[in-house]
N, C-alpha and C positions, 0 to 999 in steps of 0.2 A: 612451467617456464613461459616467457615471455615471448610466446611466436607460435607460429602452427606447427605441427608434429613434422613436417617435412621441410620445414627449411623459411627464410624471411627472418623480418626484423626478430633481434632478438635470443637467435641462434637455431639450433637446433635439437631435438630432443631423442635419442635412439634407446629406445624403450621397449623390445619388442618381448620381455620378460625371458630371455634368454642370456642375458649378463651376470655371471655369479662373481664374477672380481675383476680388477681391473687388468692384470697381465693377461689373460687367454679368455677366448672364448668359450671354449667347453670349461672353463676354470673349474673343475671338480680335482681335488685332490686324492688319489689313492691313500687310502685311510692307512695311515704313518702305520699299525699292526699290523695289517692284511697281506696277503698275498703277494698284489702285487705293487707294492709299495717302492721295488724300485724301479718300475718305470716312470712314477715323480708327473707330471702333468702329461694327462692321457688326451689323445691327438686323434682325431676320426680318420676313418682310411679315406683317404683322396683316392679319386681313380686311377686306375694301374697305367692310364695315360699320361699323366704327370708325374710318375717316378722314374721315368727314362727320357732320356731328351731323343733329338733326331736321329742319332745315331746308335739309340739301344743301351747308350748307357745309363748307369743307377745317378740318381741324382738326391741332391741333400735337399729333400723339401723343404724344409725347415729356411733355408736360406735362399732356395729358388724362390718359393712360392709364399712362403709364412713367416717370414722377420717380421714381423706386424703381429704376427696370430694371427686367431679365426675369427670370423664375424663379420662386420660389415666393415668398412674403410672408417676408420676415424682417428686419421689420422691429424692434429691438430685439436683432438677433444679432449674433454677433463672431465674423466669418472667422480657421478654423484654417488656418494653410501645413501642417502635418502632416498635418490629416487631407485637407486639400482638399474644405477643406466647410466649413457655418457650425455653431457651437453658439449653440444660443436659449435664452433666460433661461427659469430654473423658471417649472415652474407652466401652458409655451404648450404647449396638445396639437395635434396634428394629426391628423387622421383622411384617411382614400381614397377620393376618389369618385370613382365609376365610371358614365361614360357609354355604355351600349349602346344601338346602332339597332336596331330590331324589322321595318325593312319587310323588303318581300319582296327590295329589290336592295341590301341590306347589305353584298354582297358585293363588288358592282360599281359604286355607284356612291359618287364618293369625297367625305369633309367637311372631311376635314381641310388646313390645318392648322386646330385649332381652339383658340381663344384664352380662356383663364381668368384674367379682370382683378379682382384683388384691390381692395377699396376703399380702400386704404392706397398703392396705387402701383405695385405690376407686377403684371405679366402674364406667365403661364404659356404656352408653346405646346406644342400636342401632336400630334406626329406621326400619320400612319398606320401599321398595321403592317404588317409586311412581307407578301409573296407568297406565302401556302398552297400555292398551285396544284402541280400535280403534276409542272409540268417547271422550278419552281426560277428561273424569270426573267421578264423582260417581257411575255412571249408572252403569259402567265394575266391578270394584270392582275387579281387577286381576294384581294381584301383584306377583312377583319373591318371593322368600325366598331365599336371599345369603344376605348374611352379611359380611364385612370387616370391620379388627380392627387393629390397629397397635397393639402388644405386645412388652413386652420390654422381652429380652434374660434373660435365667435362674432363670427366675419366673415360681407362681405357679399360675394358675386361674380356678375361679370357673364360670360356663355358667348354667343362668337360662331361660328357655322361659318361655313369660309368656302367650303363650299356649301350649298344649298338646306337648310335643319333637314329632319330628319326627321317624316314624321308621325306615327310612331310609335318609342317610344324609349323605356330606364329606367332609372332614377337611382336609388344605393342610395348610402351616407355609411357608411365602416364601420369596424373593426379599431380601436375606443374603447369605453369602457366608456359606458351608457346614458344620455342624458340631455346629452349634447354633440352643438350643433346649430351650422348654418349656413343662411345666405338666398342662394340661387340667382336670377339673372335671368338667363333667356335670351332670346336677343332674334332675333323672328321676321322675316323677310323677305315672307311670305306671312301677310294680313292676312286675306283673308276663310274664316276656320277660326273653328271652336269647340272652343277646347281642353279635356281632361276629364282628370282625374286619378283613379287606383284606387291606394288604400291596400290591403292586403288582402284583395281581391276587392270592397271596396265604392268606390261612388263616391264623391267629394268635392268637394262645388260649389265654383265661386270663391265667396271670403266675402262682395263684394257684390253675390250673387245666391240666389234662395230658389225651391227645385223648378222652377227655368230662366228663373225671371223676376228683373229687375235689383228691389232692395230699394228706391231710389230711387223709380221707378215702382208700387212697392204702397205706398208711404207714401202718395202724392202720391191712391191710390185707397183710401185710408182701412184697408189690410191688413195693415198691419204698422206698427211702433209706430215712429215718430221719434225723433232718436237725438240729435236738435242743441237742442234746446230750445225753438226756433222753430218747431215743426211740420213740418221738415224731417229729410231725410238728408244727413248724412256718409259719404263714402267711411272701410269699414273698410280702416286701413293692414296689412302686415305688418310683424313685429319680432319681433329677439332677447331682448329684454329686458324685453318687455310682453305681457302673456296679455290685453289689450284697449286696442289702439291705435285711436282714430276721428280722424280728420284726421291735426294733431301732437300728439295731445293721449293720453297715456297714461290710460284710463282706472281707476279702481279695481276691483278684483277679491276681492269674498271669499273665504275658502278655503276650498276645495274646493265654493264654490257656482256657478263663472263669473259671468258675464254675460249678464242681458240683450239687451245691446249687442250681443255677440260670441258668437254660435249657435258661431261656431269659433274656437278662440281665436287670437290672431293671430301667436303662435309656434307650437303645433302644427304636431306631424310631420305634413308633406303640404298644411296649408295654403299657399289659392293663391290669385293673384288676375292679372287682365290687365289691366295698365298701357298704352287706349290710344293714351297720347300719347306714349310712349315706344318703343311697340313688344314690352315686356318683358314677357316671363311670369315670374313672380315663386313662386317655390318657396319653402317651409321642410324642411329637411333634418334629420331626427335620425339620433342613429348608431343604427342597428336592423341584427340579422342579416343577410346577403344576401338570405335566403326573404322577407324583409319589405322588398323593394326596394318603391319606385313606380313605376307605369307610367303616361307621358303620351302620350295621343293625341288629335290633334288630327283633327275629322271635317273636311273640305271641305264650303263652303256653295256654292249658288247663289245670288244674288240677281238675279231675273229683272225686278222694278222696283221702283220708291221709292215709288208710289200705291196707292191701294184700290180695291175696283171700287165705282160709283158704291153710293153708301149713305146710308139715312138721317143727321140729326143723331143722334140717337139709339145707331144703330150704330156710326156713326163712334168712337165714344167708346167702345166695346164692345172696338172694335178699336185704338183708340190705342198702345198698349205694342206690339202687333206691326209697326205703321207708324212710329212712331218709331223699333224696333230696327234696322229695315231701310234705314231713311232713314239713320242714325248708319253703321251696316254698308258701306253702297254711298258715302257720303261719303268714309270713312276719319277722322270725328270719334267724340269721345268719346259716349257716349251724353247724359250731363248737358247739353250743350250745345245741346239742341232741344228747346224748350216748345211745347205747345200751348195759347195763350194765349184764343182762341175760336171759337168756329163760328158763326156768326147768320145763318140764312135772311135773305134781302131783303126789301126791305118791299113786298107785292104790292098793298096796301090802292089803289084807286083812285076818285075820285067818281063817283058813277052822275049824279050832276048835269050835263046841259049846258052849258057853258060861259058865260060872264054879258058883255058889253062893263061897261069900267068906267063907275060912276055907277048901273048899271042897278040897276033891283033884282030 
């Protein structure tokens, strides 16, 4: 074709030698004789995290997650029978992202498969690699944890394992020229962590949080400046197409002066933020060198109770944003969703008066 293998003049070429026909990605048909002939187009197990949604129930993948099918996003493209691949319309870039584990049993213990669901309608699955080990079979059972995936630019996608995430692991978007980005959500099965991301040796807080405290909670304590017009906070969103997203609401942005609003801008490379109610760690990806990959680690908390030790009114209130984080934490609710509405000593006041029979005086 007429252009580089990932995108520019010309169009684009997705050839990774895993297209056997144009409806599905695994396009193999169970052979019309055999066995199992009527289950008709055979479908890879996605992880048992994307068969139920938030509330436990079963969910029709096929229409959540794969009205598209499996593979990469191409939507807009036109299967070649020559090349045994799709060509995509000018203009669509793709770049390679690369998931590597950093713990210590990378080696041994396994994620995959794991699943990259385009917001357009399929999902990618991604193997493990094969056996390093030194006798070449089962015996070693030691395998890498990195994954590569083409993405296509200015998409959103969601990353499930379908074992345990890692708690340490790094994402780098690459092999595009600078300034071509995507929005990552991966989606945790272990809730009580404080996830923390390093852009180039420095840290970067989620954007609705300021030196480890939620922004919500310093407004509400007079420390940082309200963002909704009513003397409240808005959650800052993320986004491709807005340098200051609060709520749904694209905010305006001078150039090159930011935002008020948005200490981080809300498409910036590396901006993050955690999607209680969902579960989703929410990434922005730019295409940057491999040296300038991100590294996300996520610390393990204890929470040993939801109360304080007896304290003043006074204190109480000193201490609020640590009792309500905890309280939110140990629930598994969002943190907005628990007010502290008042504290009122009882009324101790009593009469020193003896008591009267009525009429008396």
């Amino acid at each position: 074709p007429g252009g580089p293998p990932w995108g520019g003049g010309g169009g684009t070429a997705l050839n990774p030698g895993e297209y056997f026909s144009e409806p599905s990605f695994f396009g193999v048909r169970y052979a019309a004789d055999g066995p199992n002939a009527h289950l008709g187009w055979w479908t890879p197990n996605v992880p048992v995290t994307m068969r139920v949604n938030t509330t436990g129930q079963l969910v029709d993948v096929s229409q959540v997650w794969t009205p598209g099918g499996y593979g990469h996003s191409r939507r807009g493209c036109r299967w070649e029978p020559i090349w045994k691949g799709w060509r995509c319309r000018e203009g669509v870039w793709y770049g390679n992202l690369a998931i590597e584990s950093q713990d210590a049993d990378f080696e041994l213990r396994r994620l995959s498969p794991v699943a990259v669901a385009s917001a357009d309608g399929y999902v990618q699955m991604l193997n493990g690699h094969q056996d390093h080990g030194w006798c070449f079979s089962y015996t070693c059972l030691k395998r890498i944890m990195v994954f590569n995936v083409p993405l296509k630019v200015d998409t959103v996608y969601t990353i499930h394992f379908s074992g345990t995430e890692p708690l340490k692991y790094t994402l780098g978007f690459f092999d595009l020229p600078a300034g071509h980005k995507v929005l990552v959500k991966i989606y945790y099965i272990q809730k009580s962590l404080r996830r923390q991301i390093m852009v180039n040796g420095q840290l970067l807080e989620d954007i609705n949080f300021h030196q480890g405290r939620r922004k919500k909670q310093l407004v509400r304590e007079g420390q940082w400046a309200a963002n909704d017009g009513n003397g409240g906070y808005t959650n800052q969103e993320l986004a491709l197409d807005c340098a200051c997203k609060i709520g749904n609401v694209c905010r305006q942005v001078e150039w090159g002066g930011g935002s008020p609003d948005c200490a981080t801008p809300s498409n910036a490379h590396g901006a993050n933020r955690w999607n209680a109610r969902t579960s989703l760690f929410e990434i922005v990806l730019e295409s940057r060198p491999p040296s300038e990959r991100i590294t996300v680690e996520a610390i393990p908390v204890v929470q040993a109770t939801m109360g304080v030790p007896a304290t003043s009114v006074d204190e109480f209130y000193e201490q609020k944003d640590t009792f309500v984080s905890s309280l939110a934490g140990l629930l598994g609710i969002p943190f907005d969703r628990i007010f502290i509405v008042d504290v009122v000593p009882g009324n101790a006041r009593r009469s020193s008066a003896p008591a009267r029979a009525p009429g008396r005086p």
